[in-house]
DRENPA-3360 file (N, C-alpha, C; in nm, 2 decimals, always signed):
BEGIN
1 = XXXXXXXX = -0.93/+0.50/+0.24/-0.81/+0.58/+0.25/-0.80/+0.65/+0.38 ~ -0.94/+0.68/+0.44/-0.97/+0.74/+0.56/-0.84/+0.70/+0.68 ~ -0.88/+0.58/+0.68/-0.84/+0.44/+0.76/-0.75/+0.46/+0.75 ~ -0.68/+0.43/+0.70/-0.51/+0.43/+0.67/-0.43/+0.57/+0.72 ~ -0.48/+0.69/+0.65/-0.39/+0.79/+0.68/-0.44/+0.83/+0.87 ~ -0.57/+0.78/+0.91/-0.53/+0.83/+1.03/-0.47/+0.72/+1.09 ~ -0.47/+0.55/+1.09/-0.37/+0.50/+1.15/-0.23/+0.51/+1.15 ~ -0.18/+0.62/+1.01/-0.06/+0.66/+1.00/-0.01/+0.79/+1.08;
9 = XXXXXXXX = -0.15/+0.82/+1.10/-0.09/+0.98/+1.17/-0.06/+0.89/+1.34 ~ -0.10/+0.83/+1.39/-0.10/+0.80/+1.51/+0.05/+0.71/+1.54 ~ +0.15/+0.74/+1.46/+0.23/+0.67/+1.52/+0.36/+0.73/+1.43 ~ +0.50/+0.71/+1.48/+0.56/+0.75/+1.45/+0.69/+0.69/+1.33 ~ +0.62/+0.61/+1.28/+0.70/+0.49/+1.20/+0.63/+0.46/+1.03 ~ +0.70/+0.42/+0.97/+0.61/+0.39/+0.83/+0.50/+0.28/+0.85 ~ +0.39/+0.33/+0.79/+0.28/+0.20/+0.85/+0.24/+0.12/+0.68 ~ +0.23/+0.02/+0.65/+0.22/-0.08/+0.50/+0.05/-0.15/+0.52;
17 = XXXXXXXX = +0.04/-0.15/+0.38/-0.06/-0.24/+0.40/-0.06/-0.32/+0.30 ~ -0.15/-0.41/+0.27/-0.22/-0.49/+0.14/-0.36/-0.47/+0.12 ~ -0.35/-0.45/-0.07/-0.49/-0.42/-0.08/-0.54/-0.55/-0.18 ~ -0.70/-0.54/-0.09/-0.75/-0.72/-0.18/-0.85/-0.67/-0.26 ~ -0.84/-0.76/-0.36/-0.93/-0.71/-0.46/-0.91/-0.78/-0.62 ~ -0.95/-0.72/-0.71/-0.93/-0.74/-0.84/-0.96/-0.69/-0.98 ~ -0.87/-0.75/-1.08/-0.82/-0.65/-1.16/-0.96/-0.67/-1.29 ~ -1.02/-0.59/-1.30/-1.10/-0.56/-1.39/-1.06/-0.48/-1.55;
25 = XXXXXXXX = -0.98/-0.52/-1.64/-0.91/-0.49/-1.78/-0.81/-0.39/-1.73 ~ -0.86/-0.26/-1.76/-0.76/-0.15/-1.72/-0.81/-0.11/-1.57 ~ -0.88/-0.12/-1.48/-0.89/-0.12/-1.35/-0.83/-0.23/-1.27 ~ -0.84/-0.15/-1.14/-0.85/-0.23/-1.04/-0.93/-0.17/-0.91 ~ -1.05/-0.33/-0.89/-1.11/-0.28/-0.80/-1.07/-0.31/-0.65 ~ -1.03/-0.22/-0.54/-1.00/-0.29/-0.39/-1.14/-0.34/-0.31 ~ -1.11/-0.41/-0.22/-1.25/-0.41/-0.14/-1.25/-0.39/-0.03 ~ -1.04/-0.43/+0.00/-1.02/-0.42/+0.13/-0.91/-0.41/+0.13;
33 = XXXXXXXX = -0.89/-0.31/+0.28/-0.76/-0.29/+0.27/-0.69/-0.36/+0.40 ~ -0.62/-0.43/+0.41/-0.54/-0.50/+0.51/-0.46/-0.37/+0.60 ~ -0.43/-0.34/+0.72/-0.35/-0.22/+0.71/-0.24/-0.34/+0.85 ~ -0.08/-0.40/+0.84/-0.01/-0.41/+0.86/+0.09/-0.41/+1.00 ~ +0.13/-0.52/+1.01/+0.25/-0.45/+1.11/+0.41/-0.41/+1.03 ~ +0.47/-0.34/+1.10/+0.56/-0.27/+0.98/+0.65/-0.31/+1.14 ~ +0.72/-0.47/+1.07/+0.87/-0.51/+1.17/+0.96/-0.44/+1.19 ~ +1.00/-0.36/+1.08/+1.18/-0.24/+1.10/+1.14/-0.12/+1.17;
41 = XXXXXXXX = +0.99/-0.12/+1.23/+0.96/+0.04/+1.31/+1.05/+0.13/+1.27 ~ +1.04/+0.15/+1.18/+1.11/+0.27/+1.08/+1.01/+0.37/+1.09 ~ +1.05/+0.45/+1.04/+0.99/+0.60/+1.02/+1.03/+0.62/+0.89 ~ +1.14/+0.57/+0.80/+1.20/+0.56/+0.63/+1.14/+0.45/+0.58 ~ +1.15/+0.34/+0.68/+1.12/+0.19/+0.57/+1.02/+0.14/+0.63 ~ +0.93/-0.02/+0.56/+0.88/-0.09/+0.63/+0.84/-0.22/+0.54 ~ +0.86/-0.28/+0.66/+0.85/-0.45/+0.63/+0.73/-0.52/+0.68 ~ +0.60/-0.58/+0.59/+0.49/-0.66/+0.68/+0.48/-0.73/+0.80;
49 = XXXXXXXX = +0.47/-0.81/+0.84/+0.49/-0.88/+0.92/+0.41/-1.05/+0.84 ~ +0.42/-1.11/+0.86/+0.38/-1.25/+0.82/+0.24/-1.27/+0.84 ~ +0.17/-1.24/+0.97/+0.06/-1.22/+0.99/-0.06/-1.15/+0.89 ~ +0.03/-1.05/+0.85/-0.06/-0.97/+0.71/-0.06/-1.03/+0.63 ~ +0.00/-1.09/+0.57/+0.01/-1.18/+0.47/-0.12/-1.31/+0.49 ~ -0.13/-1.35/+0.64/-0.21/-1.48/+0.66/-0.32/-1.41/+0.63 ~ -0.34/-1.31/+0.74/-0.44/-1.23/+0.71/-0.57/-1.18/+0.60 ~ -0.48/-1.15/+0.49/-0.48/-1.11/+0.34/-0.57/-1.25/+0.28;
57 = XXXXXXXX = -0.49/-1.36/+0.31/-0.48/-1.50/+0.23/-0.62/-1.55/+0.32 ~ -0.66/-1.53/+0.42/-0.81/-1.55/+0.48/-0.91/-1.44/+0.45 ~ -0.89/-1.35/+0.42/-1.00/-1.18/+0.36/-1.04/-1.24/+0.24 ~ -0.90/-1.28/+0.11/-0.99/-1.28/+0.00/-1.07/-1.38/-0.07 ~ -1.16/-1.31/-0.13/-1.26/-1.41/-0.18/-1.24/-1.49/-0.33 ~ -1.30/-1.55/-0.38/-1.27/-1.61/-0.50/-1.22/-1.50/-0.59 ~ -1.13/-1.55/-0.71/-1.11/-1.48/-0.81/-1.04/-1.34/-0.76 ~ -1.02/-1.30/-0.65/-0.93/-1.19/-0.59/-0.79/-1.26/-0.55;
65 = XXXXXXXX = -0.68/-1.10/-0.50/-0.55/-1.15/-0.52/-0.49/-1.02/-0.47 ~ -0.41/-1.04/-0.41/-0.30/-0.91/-0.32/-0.29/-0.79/-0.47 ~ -0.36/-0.71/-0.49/-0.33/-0.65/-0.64/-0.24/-0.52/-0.60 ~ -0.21/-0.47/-0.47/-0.14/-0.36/-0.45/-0.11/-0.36/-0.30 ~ -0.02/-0.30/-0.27/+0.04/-0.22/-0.14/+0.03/-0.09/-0.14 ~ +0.02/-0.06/+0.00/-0.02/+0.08/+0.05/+0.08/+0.10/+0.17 ~ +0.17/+0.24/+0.15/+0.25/+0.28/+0.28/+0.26/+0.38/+0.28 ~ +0.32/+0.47/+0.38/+0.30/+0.56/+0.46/+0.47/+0.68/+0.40;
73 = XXXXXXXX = +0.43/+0.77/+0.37/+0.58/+0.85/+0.34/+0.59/+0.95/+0.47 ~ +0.70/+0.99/+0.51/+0.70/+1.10/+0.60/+0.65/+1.22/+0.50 ~ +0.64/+1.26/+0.41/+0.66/+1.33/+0.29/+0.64/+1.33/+0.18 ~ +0.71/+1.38/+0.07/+0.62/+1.35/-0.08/+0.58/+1.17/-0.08 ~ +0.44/+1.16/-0.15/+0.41/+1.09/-0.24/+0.50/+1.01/-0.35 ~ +0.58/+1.03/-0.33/+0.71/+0.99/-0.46/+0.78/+0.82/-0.45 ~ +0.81/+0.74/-0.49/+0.89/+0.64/-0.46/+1.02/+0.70/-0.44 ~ +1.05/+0.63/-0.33/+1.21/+0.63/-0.30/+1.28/+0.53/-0.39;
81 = XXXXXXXX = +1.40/+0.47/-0.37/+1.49/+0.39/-0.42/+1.47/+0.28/-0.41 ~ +1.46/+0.29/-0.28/+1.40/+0.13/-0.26/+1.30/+0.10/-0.27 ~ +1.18/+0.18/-0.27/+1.08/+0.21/-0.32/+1.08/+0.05/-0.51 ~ +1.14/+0.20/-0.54/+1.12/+0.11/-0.72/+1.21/-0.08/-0.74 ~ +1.27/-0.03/-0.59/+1.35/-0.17/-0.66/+1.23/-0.29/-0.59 ~ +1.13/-0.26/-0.48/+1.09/-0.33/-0.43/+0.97/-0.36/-0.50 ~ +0.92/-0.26/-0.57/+0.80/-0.28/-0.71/+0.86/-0.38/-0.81 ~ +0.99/-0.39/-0.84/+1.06/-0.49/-0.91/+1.02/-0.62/-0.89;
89 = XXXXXXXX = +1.04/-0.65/-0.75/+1.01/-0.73/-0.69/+0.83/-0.77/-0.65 ~ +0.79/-0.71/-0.64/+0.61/-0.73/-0.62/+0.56/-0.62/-0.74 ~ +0.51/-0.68/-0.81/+0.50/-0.60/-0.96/+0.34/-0.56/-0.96 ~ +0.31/-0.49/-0.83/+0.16/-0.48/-0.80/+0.13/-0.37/-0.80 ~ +0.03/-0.26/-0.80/+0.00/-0.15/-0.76/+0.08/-0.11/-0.64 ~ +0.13/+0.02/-0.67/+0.18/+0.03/-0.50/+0.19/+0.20/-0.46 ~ +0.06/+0.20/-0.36/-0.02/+0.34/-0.34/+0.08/+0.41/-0.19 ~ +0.12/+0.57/-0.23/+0.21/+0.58/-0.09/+0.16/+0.75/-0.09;
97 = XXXXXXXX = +0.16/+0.74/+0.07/+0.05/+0.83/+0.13/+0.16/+0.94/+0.22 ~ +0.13/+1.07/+0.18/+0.24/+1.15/+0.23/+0.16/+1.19/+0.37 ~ +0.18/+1.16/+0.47/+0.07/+1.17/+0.61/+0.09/+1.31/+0.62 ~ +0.13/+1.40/+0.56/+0.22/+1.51/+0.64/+0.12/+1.62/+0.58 ~ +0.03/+1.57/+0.42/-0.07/+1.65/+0.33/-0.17/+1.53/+0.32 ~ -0.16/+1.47/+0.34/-0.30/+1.38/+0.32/-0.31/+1.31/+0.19 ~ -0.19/+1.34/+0.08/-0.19/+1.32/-0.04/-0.12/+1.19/-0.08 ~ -0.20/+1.15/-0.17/-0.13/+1.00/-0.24/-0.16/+0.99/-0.34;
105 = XXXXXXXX = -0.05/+0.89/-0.42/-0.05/+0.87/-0.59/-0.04/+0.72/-0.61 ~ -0.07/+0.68/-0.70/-0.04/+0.55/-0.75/+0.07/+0.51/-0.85 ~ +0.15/+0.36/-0.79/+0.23/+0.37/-0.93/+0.23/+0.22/-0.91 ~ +0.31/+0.20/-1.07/+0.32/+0.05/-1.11/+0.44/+0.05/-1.16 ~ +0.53/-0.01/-1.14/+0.72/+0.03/-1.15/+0.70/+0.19/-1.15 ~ +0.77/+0.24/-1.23/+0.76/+0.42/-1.23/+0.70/+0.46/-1.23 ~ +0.59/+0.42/-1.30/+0.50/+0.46/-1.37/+0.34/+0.53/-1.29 ~ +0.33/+0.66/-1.29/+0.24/+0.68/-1.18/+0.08/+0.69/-1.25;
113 = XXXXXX = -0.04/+0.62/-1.22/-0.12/+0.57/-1.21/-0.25/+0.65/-1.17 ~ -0.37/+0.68/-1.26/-0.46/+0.73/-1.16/-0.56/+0.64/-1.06 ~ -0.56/+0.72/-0.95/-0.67/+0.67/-0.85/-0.82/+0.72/-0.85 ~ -0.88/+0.59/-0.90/-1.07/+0.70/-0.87/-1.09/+0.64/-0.73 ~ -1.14/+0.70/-0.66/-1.26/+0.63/-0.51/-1.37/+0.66/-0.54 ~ -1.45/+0.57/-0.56/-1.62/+0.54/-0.61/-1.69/+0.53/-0.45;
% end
């Protein structure tokens, strides 16, 4: 999580990632986290780049699988709008990091999720 929130502080746009790993009953374990190019250089939105995706698809190991995304909020932890409609669409864990407190939550459509780090 280290990783992530300081590659987020270093720039001025929403930064995405993919997390590899796999789903153990009611968990999920990550192993790794892909951290992204984000195409719309937005600071509101962001889109992978295709390369993450190749990326991802050469990281994981047997029996693992893209189980979640990880992105960057200016602000609250909260899903946006687009947010929920895009969990519609990728029905995966999807962890979002307010760079501005250091704080993040997990959700799965609305639904927000606890996170352990072991």
């Amino acid at each position: 999580m280290d990783r992530f929130i300081d590659a987020a502080l270093k720039t001025n746009i929403e930064v995405g990632g993919l997390l590899i790993g796999r789903l153990e009953g009611d968990k999920a374990r990550v192993r790794e986290l892909i951290i992204g190019k984000n195409i719309r250089e937005s600071p509101v939105r962001f889109e992978l780049d295709a390369q993450t995706f190749s990326k991802a698809l050469e990281t994981m190991h047997e029996e693992e699988d893209i189980i979640g995304i990880i992105h960057s909020h200016p602000s609250s932890p909260y899903p946006s709008q687009l947010d929920m409609e895009n969990m519609k669409l990728w029905p995966v864990i999807w962890v979002i990091v307010d760079i501005t407190r250091g704080e993040y939550r997990a959700w799965h459509f609305n639904r927000e999720i606890k996170i352990v780090i072991e």
